[in-house]
C-alpha positions in Angstrom: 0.0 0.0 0.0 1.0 3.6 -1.3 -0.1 6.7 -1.2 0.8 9.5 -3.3 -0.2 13.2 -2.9 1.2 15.5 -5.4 1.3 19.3 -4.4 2.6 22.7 -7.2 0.6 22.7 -10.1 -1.2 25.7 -10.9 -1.1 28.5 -13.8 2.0 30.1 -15.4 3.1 32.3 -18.3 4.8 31.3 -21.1 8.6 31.0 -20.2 7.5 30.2 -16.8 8.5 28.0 -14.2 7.0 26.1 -11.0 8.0 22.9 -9.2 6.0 19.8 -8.4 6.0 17.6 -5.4 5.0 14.1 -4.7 4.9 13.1 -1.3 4.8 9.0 -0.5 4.1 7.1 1.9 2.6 4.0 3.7 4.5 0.7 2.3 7.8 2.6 1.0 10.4 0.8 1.3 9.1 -1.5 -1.8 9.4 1.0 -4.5 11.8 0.7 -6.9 10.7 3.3 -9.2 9.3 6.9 -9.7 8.1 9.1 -12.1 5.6 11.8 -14.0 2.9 11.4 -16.3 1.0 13.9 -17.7 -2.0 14.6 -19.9 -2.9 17.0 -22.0 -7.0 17.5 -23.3 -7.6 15.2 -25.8 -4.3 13.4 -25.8 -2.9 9.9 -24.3 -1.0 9.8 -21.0 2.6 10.0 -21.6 6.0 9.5 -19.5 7.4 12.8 -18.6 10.8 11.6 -16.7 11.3 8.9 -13.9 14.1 8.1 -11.6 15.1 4.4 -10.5 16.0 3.5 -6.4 19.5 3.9 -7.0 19.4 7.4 -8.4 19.0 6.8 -12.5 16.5 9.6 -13.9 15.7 9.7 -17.6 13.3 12.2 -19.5 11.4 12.4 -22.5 12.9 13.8 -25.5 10.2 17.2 -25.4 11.3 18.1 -21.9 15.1 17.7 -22.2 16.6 20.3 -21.1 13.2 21.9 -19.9 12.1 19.6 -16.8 14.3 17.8 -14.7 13.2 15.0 -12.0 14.8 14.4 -8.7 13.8 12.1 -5.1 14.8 13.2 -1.8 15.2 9.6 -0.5 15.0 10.5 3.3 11.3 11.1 2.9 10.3 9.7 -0.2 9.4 13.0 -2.2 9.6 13.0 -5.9 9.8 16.3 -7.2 9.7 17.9 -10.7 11.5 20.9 -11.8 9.9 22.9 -14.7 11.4 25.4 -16.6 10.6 27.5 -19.9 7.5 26.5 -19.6 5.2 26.5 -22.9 1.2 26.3 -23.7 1.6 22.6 -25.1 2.7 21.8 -21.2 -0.8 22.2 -20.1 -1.9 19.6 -18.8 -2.8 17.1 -15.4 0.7 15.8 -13.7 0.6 12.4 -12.3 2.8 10.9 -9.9 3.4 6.9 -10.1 5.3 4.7 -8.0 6.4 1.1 -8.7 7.2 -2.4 -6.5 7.7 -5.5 -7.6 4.0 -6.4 -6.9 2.1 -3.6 -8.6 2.0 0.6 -9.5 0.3 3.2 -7.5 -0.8 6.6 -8.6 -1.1 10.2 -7.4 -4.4 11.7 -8.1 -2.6 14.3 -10.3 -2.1 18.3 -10.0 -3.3 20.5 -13.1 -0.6 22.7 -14.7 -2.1 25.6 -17.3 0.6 27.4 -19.3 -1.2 30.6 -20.8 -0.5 34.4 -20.8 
């Protein structure tokens, strides 16, 4: 058992930045992986970036260089910088964590790019 809460989103301009949070708990000590989804209006989820136990991140090729995703392991809080932020970001952020048994999920924070 999991919990996620994430916590940040809101509205920005154009060239903007803000910073999400994902706060776990319950059963964390089984999770071997994080990351953030997102999902725009009318479009599939997608991966944003993830990071692996032992520190490994990757990110998607549209926010290289943008967004970069980072866990504070002494309390289990994902967290996702955004920077330059653009209109095609808009969309609900989801944090999802993974064990070996199963995947858990955050019930997501809205982010609105828009001037």
């Amino acid at each position: 058992q999991v919990q996620l809460v994430e916590s940040g989103g809101g509205l920005v301009q154009p060239g903007g930045s803000l910073r999400l949070s994902c706060a776990a708990s319950g059963s964390i000590s089984g999770i071997n992986r994080m990351g953030w989804y997102r999902q725009a209006p009318g479009k599939q989820r997608e991966l944003v970036a993830s990071v692996t136990i032992d520190g490994s991140t990757n990110h998607a090729d549209s926010v290289k260089g943008r967004f970069t995703i980072s866990r504070y392991n002494v309390d289990n809080t994902l967290y996702l910088q955004m920077s330059m932020l653009q209109p095609e970001d808009t969309a609900v952020y989801y944090c999802n964590a993974e064990t070996s048994g199963t995947g858990y999920w955050g019930q997501g924070t809205q982010v609105t790019v828009s001037s």
